[in-house]
Structure formats: structure tokens, C-alpha cells
N, CA, C and O atoms as a CHARMM CRD file, in Angstrom:
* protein
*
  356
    1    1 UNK  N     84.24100  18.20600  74.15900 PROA 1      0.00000
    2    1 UNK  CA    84.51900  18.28200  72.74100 PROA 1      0.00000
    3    1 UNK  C     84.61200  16.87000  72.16100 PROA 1      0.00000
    4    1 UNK  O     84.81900  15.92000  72.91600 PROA 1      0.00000
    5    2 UNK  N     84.46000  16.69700  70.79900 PROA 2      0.00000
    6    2 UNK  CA    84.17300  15.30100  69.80300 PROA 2      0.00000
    7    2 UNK  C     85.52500  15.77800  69.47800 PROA 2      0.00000
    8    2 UNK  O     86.05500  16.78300  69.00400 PROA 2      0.00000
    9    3 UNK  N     85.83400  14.69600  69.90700 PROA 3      0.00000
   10    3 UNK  CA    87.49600  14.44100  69.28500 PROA 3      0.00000
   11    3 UNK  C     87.36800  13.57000  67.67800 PROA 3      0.00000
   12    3 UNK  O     86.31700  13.26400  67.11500 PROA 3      0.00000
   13    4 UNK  N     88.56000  13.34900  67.26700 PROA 4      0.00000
   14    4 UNK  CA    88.70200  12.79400  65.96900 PROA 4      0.00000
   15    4 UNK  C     88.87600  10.90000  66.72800 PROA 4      0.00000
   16    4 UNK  O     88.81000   9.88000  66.04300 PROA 4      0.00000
   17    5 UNK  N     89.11000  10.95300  68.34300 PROA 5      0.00000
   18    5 UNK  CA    89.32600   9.31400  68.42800 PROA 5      0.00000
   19    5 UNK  C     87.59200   8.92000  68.67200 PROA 5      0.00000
   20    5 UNK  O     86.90900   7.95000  68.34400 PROA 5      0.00000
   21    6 UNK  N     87.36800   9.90800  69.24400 PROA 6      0.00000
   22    6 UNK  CA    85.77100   9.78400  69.30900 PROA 6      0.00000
   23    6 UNK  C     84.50100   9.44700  68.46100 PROA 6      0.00000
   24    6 UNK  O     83.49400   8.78600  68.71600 PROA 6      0.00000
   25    7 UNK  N     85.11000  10.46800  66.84400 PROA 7      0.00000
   26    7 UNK  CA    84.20400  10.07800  65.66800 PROA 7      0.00000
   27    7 UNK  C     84.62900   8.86900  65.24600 PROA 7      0.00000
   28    7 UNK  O     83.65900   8.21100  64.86900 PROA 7      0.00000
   29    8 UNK  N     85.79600   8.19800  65.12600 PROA 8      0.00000
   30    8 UNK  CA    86.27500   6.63100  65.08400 PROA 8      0.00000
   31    8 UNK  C     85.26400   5.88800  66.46100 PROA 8      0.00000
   32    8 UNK  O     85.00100   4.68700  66.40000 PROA 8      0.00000
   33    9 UNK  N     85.15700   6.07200  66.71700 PROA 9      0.00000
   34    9 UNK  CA    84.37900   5.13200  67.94300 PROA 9      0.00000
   35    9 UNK  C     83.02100   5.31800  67.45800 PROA 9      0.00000
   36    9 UNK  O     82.23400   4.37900  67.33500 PROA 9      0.00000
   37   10 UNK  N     82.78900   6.32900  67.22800 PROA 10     0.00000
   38   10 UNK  CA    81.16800   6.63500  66.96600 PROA 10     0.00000
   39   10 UNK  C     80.92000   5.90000  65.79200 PROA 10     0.00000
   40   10 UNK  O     79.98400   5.10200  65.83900 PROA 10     0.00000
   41   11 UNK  N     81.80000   6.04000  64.36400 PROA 11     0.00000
   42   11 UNK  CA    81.86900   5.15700  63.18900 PROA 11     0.00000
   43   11 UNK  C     81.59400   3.34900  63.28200 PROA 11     0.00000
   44   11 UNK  O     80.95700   2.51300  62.64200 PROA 11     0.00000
   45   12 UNK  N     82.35300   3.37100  64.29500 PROA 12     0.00000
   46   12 UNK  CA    82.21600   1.64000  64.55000 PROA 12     0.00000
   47   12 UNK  C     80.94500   0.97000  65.37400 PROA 12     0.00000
   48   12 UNK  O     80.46400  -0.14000  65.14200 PROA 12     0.00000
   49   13 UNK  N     80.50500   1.92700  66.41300 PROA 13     0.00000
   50   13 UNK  CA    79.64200   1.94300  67.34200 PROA 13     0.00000
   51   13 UNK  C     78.14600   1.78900  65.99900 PROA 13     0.00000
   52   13 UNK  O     77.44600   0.83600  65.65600 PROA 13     0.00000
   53   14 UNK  N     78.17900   2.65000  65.75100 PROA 14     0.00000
   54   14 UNK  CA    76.80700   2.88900  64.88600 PROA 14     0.00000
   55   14 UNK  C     76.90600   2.12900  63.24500 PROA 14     0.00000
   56   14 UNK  O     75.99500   1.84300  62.46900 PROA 14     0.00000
   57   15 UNK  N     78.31200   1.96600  63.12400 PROA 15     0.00000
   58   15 UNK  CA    78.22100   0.57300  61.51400 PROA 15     0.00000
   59   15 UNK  C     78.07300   1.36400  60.61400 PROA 15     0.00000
   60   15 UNK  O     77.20200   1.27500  59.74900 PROA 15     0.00000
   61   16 UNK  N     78.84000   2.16900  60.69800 PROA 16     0.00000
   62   16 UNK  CA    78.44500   3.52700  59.15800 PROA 16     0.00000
   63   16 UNK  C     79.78100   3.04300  58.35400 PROA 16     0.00000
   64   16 UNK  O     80.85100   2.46600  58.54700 PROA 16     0.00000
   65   17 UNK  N     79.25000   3.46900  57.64500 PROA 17     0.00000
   66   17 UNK  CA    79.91900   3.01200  55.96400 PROA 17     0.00000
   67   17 UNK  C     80.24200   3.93500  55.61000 PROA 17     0.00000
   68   17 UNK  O     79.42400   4.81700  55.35100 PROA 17     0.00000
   69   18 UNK  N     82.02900   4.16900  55.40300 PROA 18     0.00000
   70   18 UNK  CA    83.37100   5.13100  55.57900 PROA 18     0.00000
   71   18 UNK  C     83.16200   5.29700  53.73500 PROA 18     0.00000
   72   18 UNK  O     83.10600   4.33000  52.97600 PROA 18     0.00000
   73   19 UNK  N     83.07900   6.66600  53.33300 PROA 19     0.00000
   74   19 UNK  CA    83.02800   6.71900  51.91200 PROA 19     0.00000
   75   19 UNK  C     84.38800   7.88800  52.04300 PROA 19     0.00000
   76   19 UNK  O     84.39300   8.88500  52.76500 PROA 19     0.00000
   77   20 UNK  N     85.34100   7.49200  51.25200 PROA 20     0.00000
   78   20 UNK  CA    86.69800   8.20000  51.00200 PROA 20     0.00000
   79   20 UNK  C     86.58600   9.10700  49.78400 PROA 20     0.00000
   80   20 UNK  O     86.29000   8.72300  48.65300 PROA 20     0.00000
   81   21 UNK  N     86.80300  10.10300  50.07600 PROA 21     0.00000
   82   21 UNK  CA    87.01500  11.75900  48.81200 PROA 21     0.00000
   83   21 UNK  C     88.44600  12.04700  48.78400 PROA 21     0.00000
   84   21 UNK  O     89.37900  11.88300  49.57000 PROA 21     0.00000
   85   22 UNK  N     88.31500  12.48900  47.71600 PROA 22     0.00000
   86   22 UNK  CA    89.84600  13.27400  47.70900 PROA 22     0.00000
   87   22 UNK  C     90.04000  14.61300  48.52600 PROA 22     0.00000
   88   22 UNK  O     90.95600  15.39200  48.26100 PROA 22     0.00000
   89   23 UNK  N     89.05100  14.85400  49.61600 PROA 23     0.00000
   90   23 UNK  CA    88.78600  16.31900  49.97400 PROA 23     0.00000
   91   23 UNK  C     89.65400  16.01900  51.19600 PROA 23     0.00000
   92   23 UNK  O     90.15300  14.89300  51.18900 PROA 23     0.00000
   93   24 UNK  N     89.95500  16.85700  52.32300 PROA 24     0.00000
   94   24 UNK  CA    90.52700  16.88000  53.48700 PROA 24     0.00000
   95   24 UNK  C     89.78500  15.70600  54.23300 PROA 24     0.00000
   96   24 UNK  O     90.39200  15.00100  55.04000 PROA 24     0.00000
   97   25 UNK  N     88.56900  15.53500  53.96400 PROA 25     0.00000
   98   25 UNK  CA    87.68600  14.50700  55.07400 PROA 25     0.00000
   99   25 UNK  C     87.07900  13.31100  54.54000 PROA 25     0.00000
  100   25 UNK  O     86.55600  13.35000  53.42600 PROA 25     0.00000
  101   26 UNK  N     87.10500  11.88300  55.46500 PROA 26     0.00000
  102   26 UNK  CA    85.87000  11.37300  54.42000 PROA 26     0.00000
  103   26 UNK  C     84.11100  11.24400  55.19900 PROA 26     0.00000
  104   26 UNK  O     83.64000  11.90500  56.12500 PROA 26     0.00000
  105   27 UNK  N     83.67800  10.47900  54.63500 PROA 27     0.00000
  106   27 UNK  CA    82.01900  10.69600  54.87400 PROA 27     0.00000
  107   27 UNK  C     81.74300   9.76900  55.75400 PROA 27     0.00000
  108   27 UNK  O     82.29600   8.72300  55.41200 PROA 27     0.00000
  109   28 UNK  N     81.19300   9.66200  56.65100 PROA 28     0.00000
  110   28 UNK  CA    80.42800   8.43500  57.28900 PROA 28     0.00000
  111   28 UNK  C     79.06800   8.45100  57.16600 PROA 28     0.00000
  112   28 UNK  O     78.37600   9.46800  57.12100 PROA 28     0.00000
  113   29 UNK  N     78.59000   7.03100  57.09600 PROA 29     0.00000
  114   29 UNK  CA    76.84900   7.37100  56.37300 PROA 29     0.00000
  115   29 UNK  C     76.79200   6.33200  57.49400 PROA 29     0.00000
  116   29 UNK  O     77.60500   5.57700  58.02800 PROA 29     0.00000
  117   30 UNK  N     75.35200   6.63900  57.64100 PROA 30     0.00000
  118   30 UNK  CA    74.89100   5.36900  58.98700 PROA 30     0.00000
  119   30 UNK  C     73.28100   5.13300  57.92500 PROA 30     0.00000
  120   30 UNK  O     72.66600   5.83100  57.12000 PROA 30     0.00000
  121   31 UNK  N     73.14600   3.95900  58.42000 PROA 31     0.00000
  122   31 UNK  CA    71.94000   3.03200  57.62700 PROA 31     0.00000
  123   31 UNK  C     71.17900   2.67900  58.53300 PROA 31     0.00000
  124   31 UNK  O     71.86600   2.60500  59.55200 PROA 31     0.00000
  125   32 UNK  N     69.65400   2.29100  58.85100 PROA 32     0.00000
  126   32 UNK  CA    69.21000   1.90100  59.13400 PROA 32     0.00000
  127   32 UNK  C     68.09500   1.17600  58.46400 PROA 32     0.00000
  128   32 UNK  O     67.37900   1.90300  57.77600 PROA 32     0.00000
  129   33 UNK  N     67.87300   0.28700  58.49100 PROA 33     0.00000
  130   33 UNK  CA    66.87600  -0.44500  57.45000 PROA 33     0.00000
  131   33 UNK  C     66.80700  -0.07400  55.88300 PROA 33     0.00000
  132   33 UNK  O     65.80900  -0.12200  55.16400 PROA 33     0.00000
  133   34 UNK  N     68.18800   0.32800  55.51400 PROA 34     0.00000
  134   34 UNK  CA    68.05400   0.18300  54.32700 PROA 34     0.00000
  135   34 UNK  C     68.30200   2.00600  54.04700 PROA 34     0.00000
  136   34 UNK  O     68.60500   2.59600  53.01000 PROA 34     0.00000
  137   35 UNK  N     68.06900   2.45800  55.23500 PROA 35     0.00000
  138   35 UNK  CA    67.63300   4.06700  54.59600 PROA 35     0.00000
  139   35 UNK  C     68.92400   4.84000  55.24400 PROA 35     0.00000
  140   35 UNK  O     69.44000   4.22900  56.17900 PROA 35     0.00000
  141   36 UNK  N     69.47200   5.98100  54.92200 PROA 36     0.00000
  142   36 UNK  CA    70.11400   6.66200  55.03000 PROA 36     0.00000
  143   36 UNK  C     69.83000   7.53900  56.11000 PROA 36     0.00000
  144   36 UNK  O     69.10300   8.42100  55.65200 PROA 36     0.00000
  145   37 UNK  N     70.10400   7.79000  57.67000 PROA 37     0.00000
  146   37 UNK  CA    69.90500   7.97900  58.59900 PROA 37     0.00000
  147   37 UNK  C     70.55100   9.08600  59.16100 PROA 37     0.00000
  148   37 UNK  O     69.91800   9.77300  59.96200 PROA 37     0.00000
  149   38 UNK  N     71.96800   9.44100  58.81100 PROA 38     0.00000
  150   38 UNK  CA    72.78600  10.31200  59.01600 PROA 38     0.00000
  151   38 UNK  C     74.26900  10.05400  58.45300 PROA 38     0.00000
  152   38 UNK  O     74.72200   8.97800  58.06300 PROA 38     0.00000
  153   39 UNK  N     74.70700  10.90000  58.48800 PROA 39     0.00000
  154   39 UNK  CA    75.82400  10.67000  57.84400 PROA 39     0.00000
  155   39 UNK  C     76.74300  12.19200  58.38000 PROA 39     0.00000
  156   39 UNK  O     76.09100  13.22600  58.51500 PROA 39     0.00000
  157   40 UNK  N     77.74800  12.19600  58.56100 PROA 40     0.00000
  158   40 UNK  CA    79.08800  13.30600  59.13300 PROA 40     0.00000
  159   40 UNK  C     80.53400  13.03500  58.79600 PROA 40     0.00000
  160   40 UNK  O     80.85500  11.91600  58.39400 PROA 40     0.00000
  161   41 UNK  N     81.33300  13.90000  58.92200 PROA 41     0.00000
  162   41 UNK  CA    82.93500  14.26900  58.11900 PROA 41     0.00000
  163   41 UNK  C     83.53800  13.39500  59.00500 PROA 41     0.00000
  164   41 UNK  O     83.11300  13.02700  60.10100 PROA 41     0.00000
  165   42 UNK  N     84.76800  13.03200  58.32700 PROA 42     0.00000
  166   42 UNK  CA    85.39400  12.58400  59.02500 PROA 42     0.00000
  167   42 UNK  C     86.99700  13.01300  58.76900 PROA 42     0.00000
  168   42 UNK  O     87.60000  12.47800  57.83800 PROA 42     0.00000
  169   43 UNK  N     87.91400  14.36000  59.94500 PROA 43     0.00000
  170   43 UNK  CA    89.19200  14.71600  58.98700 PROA 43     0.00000
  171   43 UNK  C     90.22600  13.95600  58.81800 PROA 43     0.00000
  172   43 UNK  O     90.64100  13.35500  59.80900 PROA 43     0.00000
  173   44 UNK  N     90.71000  13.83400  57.90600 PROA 44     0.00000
  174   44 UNK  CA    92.08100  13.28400  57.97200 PROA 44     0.00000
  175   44 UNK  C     92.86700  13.57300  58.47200 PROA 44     0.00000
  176   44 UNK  O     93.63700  12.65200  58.74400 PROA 44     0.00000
  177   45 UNK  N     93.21700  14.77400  58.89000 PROA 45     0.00000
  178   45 UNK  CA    94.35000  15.14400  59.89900 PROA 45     0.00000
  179   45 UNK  C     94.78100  14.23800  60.60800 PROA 45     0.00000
  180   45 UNK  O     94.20300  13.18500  60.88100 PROA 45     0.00000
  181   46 UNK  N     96.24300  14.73500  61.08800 PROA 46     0.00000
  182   46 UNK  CA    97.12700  13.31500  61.95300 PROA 46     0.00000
  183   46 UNK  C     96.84700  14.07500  63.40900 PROA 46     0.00000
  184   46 UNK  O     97.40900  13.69800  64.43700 PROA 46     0.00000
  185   47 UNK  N     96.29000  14.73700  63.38900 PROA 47     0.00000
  186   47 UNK  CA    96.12000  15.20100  65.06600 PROA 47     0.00000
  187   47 UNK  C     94.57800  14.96200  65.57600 PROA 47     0.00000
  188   47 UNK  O     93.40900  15.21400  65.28500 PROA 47     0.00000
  189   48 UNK  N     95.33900  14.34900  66.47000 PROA 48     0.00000
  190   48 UNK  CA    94.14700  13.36300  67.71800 PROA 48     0.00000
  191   48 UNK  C     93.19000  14.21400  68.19700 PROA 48     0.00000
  192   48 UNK  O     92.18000  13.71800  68.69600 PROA 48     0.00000
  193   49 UNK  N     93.38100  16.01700  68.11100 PROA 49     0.00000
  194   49 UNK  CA    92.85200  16.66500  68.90200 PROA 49     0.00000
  195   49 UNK  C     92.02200  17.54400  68.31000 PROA 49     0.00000
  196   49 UNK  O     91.57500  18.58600  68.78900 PROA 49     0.00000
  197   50 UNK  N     91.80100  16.98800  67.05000 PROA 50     0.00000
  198   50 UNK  CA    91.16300  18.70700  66.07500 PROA 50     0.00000
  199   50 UNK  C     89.68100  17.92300  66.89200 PROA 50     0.00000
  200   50 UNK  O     89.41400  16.84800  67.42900 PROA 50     0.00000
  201   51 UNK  N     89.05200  19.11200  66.60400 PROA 51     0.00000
  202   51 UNK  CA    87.43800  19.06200  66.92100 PROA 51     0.00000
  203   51 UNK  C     86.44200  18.63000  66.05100 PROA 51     0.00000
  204   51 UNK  O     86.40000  19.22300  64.97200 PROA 51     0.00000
  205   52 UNK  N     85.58600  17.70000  66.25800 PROA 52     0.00000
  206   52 UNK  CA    84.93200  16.87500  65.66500 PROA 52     0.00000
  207   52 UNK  C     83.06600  17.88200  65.72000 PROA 52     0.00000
  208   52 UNK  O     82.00700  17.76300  65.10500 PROA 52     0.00000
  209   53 UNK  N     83.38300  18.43200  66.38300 PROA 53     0.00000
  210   53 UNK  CA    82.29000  19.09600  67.57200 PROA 53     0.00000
  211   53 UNK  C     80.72800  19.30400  66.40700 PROA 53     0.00000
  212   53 UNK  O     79.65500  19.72100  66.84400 PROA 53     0.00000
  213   54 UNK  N     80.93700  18.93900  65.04100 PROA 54     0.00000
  214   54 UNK  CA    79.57300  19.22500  63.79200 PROA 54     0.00000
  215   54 UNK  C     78.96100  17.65000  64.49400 PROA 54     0.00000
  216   54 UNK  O     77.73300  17.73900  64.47100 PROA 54     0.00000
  217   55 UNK  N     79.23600  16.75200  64.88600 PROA 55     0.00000
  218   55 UNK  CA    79.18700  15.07000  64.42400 PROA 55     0.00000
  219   55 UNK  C     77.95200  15.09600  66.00700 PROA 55     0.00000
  220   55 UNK  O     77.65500  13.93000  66.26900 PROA 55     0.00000
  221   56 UNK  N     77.33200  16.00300  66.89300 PROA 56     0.00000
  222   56 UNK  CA    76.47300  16.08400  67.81800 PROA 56     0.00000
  223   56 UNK  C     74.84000  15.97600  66.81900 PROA 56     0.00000
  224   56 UNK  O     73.88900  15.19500  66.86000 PROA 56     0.00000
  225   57 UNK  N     75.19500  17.30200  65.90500 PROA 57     0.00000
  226   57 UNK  CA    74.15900  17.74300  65.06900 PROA 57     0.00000
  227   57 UNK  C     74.03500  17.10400  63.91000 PROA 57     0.00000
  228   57 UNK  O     73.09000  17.46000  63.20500 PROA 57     0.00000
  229   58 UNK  N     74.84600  16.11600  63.45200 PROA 58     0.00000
  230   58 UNK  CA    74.38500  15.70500  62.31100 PROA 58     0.00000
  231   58 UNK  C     74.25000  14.08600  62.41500 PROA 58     0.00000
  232   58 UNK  O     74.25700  13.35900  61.42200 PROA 58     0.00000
  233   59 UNK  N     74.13000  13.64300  63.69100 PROA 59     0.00000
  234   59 UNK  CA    73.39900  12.73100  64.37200 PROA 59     0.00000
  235   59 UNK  C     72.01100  12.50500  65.23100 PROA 59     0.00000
  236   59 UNK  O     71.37400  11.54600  65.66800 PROA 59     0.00000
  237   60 UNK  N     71.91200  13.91900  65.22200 PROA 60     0.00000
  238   60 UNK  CA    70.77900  14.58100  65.84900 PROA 60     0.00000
  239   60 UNK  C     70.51500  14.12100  67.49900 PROA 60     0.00000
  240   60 UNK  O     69.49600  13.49100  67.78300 PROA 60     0.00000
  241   61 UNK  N     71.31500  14.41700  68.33800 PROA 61     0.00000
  242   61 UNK  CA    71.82400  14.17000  69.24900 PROA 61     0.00000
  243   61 UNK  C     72.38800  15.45600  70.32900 PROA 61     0.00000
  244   61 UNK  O     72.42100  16.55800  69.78200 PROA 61     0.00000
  245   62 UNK  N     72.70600  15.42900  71.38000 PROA 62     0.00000
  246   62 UNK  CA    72.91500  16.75900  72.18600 PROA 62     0.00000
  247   62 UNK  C     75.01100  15.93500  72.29300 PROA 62     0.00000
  248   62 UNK  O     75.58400  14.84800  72.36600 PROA 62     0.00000
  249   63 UNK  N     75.26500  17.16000  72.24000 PROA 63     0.00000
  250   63 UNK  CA    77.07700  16.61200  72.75900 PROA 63     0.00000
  251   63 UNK  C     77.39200  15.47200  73.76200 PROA 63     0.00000
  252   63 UNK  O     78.21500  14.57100  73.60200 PROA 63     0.00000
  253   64 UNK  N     76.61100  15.67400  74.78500 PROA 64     0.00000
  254   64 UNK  CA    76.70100  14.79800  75.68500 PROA 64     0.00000
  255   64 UNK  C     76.40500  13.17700  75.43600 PROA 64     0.00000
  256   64 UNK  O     77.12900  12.20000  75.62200 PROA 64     0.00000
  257   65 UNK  N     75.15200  13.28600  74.97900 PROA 65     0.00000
  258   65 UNK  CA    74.86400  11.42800  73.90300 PROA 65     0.00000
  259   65 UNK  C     75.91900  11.44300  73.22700 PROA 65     0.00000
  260   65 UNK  O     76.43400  10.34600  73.44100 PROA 65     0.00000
  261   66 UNK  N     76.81300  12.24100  72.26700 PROA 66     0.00000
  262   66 UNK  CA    77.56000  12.11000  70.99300 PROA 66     0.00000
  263   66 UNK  C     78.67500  11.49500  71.80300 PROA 66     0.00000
  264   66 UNK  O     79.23300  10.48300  71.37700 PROA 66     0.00000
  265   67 UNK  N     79.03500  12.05300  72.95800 PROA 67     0.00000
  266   67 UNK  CA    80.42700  11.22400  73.87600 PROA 67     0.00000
  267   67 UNK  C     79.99700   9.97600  74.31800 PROA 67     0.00000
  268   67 UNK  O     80.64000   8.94000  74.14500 PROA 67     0.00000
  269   68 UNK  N     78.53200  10.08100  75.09200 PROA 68     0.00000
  270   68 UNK  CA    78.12300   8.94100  75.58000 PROA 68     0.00000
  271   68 UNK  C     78.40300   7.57500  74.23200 PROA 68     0.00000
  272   68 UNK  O     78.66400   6.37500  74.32000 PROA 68     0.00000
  273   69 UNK  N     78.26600   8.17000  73.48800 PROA 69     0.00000
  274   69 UNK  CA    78.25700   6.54400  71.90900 PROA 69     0.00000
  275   69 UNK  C     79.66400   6.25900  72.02200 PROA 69     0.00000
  276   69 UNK  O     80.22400   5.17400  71.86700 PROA 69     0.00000
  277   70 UNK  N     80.22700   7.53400  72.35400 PROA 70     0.00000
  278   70 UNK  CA    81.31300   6.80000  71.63000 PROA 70     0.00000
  279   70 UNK  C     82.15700   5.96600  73.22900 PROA 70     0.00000
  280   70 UNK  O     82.84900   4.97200  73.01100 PROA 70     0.00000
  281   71 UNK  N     82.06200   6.29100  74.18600 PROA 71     0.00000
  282   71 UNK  CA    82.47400   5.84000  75.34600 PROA 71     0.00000
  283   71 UNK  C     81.47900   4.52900  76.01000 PROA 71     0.00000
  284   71 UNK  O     81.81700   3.98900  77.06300 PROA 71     0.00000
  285   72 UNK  N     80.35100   4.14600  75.33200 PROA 72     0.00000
  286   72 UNK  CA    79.84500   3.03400  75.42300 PROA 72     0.00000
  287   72 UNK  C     78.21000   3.14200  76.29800 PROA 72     0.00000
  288   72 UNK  O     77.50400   2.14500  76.14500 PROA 72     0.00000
  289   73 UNK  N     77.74200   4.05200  76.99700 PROA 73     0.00000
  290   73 UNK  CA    76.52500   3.98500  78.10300 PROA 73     0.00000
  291   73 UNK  C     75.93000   4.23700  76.91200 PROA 73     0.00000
  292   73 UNK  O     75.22100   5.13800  77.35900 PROA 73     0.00000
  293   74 UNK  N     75.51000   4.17300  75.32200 PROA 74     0.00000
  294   74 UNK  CA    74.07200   4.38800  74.76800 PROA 74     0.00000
  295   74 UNK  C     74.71400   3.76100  73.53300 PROA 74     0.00000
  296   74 UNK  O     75.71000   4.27700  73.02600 PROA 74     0.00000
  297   75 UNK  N     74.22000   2.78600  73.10200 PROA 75     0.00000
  298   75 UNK  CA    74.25000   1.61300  72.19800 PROA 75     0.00000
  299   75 UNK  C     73.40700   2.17300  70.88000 PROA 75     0.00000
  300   75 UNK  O     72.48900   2.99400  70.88000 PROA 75     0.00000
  301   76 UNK  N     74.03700   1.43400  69.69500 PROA 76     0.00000
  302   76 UNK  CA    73.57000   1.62600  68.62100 PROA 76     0.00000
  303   76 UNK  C     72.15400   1.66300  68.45200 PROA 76     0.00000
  304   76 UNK  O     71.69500   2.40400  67.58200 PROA 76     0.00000
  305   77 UNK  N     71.27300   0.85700  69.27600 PROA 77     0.00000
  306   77 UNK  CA    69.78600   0.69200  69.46200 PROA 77     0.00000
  307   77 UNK  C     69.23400   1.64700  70.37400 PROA 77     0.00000
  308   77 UNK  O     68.06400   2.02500  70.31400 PROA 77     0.00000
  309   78 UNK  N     70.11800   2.06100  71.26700 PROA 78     0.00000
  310   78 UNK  CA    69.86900   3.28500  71.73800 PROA 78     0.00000
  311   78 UNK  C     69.58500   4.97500  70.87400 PROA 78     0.00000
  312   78 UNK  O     68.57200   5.59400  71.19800 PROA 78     0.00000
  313   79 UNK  N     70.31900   5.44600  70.06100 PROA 79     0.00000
  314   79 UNK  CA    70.29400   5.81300  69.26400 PROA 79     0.00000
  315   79 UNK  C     69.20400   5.75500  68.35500 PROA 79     0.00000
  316   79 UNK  O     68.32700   6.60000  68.17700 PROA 79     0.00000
  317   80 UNK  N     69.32500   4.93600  67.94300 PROA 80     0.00000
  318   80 UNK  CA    68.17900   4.32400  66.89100 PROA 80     0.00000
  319   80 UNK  C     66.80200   4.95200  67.43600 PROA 80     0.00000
  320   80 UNK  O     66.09400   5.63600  66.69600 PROA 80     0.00000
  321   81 UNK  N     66.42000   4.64500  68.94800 PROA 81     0.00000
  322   81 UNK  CA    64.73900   4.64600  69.43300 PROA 81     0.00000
  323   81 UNK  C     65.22900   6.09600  69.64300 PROA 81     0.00000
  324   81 UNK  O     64.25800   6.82000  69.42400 PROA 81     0.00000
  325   82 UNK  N     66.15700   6.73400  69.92500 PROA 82     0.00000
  326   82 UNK  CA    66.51700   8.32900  70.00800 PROA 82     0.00000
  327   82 UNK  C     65.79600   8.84800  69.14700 PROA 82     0.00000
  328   82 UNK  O     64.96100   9.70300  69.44300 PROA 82     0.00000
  329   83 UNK  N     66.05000   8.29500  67.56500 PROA 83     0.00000
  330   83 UNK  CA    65.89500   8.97600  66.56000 PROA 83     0.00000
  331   83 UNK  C     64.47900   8.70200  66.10500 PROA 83     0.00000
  332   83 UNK  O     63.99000   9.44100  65.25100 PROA 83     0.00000
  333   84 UNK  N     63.82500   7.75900  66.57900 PROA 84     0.00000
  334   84 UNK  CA    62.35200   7.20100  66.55300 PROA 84     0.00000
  335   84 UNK  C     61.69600   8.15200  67.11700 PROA 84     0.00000
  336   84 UNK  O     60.95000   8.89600  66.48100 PROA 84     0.00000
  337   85 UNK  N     61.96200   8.26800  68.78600 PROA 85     0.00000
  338   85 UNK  CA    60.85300   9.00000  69.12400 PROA 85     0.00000
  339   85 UNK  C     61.11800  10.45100  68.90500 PROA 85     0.00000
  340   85 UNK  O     60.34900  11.30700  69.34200 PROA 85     0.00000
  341   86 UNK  N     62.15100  10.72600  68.26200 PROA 86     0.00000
  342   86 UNK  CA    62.48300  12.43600  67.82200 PROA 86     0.00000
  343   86 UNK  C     61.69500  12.44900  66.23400 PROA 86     0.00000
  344   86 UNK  O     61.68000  13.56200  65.70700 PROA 86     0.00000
  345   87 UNK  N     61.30400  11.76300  65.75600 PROA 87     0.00000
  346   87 UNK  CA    60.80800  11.49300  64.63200 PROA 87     0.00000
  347   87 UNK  C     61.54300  11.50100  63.06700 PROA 87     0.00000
  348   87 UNK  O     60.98900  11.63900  61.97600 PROA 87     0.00000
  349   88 UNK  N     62.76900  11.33400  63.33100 PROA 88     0.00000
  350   88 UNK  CA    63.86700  11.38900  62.38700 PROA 88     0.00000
  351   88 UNK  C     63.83600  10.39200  61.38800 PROA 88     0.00000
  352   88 UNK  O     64.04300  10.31000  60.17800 PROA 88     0.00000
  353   89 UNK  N     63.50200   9.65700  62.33300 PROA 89     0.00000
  354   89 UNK  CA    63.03200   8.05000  61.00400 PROA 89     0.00000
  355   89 UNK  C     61.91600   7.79500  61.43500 PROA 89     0.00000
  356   89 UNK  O     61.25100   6.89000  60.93100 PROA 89     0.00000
């Protein structure tokens, strides 16, 4: 499971740009050359443990990469050629 310490890791890992709502969550947008690449919730809740578990698919990614980012074996450039040869960008 994508924890909430996990989508914080994934946020920093990949350089997405934290947009704050007045809603329960805020937005993370990830950029790449200028273009808008993905973007996923982020809750506010004070518990460490709610499930993050949307932030696989809206990275376009399998669960397992989505832990791997945030625990360090697949790098922001990793990702990136992910999304290259999946044809996403």
C-alpha cells in the first residue's frame, strides 16, 4: 500500500509542484519539460496510514515502481524513460 509518508517521498523524488485547495487534499503536478506529466491528491489527514493507493495510476506506473520511487531503486529519470517508452509523453 502507498502510504501518505510515501506520496511525500514520491512529491520530492519527482519535483512536483504542491498546489493547496481548501478541499480535504492538495494537488501534486509533476512537469517535465515544461508540460504537465501527471499530477495526484495529496490528504491532509494527520494519519500516517490512510491509503494513498490512486497515486500508482495516476503516475502511470504498477504499485510496485510507485514504492520503488519513493524508497529510492527508480529515480526521477527513471520514471521519466518509463513514461517515454509507455508513450505518455
Amino acid at each position: 500500500m502507498v502510504t501518505k509518508e510515501h506520496a511525500h517521498k514520491i512529491v520530492e523524488k519527482l519535483k512536483a509542484q504542491i498546489h493547496s485547495k481548501k478541499k480535504a487534499h492538495d494537488l501534486a503536478i509533476v512537469y517535465h519539460e515544461g508540460k504537465r506529466v501527471a499530477s495526484f491528491g495529496l490528504r491532509r489527514g494527520s494519519r500516517k496510514d490512510l491509503g494513498h493507493d490512486h497515486i500508482p495510476h495516476d503516475l502511470h506506473v504498477s504499485p510496485r515502481v510507485c514504492i520503488d520511487l519513493a524508497q529510492c531503486p527508480v529515480s526521477r529519470e527513471d520514471w521519466i524513460k518509463m513514461l517515454i517508452d509507455k508513450g505518455v509523453i
